[in-house]
C-alpha positions in Angstrom: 84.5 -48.1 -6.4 81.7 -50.4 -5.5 79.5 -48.6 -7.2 81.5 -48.5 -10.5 81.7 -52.5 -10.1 78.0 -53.0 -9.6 77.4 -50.9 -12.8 79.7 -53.0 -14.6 77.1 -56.5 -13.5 74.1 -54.7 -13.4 72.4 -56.1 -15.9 73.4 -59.6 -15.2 72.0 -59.1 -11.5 68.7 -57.9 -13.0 68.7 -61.1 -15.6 69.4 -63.7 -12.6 67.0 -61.9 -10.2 64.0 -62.6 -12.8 65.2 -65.8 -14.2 65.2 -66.7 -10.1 61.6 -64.9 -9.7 60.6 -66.9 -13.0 61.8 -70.1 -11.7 60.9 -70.0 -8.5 57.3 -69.9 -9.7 58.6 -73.2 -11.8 59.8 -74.6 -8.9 56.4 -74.1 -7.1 54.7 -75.2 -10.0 56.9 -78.4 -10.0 56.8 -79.2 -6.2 52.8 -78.9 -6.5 52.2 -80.9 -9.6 54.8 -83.6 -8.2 52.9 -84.2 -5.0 49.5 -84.1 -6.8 50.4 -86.3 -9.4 51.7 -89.0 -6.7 48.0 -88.5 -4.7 46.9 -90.2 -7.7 49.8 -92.4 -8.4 51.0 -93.6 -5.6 55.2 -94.7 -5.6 55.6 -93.7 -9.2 58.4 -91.2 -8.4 60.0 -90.6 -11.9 56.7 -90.3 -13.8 55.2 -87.6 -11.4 58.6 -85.9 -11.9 58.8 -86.1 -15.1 55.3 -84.7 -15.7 55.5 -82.0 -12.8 58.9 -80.7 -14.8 57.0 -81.1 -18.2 54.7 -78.6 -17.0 56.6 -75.8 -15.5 58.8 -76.2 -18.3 55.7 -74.3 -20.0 55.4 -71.9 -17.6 58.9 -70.8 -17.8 59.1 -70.4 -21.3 56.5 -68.1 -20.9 58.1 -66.2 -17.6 61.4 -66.0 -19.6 60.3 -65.0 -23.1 58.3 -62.4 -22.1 59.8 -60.9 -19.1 63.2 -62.2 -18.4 64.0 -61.8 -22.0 61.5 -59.7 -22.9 64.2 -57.0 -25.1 66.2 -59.9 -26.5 65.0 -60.6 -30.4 62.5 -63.5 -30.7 64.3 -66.8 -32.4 60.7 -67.4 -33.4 60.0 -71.7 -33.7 63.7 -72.2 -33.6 63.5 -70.8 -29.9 60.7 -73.0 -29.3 62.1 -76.2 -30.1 66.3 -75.4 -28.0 63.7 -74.4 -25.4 62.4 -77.7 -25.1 65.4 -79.3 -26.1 67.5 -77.9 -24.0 64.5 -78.7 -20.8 64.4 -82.1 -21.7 68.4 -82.4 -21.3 67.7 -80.2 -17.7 64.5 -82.7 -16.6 67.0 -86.1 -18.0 69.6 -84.4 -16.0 67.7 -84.3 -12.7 65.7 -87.2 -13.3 68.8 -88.9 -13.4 69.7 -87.8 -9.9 66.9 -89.0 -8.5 67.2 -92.5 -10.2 70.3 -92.2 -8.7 69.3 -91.5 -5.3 66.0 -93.3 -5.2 67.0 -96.4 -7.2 70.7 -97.1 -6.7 71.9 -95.6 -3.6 68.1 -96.7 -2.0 67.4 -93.5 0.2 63.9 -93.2 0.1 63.0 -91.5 2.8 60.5 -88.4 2.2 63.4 -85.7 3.0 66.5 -87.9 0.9 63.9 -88.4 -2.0 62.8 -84.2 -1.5 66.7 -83.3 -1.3 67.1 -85.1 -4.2 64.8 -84.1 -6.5 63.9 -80.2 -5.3 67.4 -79.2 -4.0 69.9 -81.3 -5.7 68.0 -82.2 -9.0 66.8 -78.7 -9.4 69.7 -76.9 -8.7 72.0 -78.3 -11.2 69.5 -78.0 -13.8 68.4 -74.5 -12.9 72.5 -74.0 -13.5 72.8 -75.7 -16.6 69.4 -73.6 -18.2 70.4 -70.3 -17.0 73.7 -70.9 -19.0 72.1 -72.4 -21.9 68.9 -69.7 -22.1 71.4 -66.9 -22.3 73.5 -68.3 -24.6 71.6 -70.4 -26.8 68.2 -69.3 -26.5 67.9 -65.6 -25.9 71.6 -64.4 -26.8 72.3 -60.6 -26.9 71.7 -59.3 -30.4 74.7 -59.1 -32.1 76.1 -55.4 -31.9 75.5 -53.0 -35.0 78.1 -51.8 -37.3 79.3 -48.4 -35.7 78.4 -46.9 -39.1 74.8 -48.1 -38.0 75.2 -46.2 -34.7 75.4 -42.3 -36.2 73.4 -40.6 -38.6 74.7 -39.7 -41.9 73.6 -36.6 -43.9 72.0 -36.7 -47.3 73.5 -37.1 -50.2 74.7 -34.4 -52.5 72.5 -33.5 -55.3 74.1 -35.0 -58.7 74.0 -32.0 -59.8 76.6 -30.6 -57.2 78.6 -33.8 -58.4 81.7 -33.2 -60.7 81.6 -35.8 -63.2 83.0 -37.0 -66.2 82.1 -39.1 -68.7 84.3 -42.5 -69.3 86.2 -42.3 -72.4 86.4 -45.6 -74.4 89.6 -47.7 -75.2 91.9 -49.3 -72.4 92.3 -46.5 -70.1 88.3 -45.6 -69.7 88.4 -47.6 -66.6 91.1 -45.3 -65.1 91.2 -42.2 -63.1 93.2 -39.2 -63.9 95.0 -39.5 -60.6 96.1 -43.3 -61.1 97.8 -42.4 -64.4 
């Protein structure tokens, strides 16, 4: 019984387990650049988020497109521009919680500020692209007709045909059996 459940999800298990492996390489990617960025830039919070997120936004696009989605039909510039899109809505989401956090509710301690960015900030928005990237940006192709699904033989020669040549006036267009 388990086993007839687990086939049912299968496929969904594999999909999450790379989109995690691909963002977790994001994530790295962001926590790295973030920290770097505010070596430089000292107290400039959003900015080195913002540019950190901007970057591993290109790294998962490329993770995704050609390994997590890697059998799913390319949308070609279309899925270029939702990809972004739909990153910038994920990086104003979690930039948002840390304004929140940082600016508003004034915990700015190094593990409030990291909760609220890496764990908080990222979670939701890792949440809201999964959704988004399987629906929007790498959907399922659309199933084929069933006709599509099974060959068909080859036609009959038209000489094997049994045909008979339309006969002018009003009832040309009819068959023998519809009169």
């Amino acid at each position: 019984m388990a086993s007839a459940a687990y086939s049912r999800v299968q496929h969904l298990v594999h999909e999450v387990v790379k989109f995690g492996a691909v963002g977790g390489i994001a994530y790295l990617v962001t926590v790295a650049i973030n920290y770097a960025y505010l070596v430089v830039q000292k107290n400039d919070e959003l900015t080195a988020y913002i540019v950190a997120n901007v970057v591993a936004t290109g790294v998962a696009y490329i993770g995704n497109r050609y390994w997590t989605y890697k059998e799913r039909e390319s949308g070609g510039s279309r899925e270029v521009v939702l990809f972004l899109a739909i990153n910038g809505i994920a990086i104003a989401i979690q930039t948002g919680i840390t304004a929140l956090t940082y600016y508003v509710m004034d915990l700015d301690s190094h593990f409030e500020i990291f909760f609220s960015k890496f764990i908080l900030g990222i979670g939701i928005g890792m949440a809201f692209r999964f959704w988004c990237y399987r629906t929007f940006i790498f959907p399922e192709a659309e199933p084929a007709l069933a006709g599509d699904q099974f060959p068909y033989s080859e036609p009959l020669p038209t000489s094997q045909l049994k045909t008979e040549a339309p006969r002018s006036g009003s009832g040309a267009l009819l068959s023998k059996t519809s009169r």
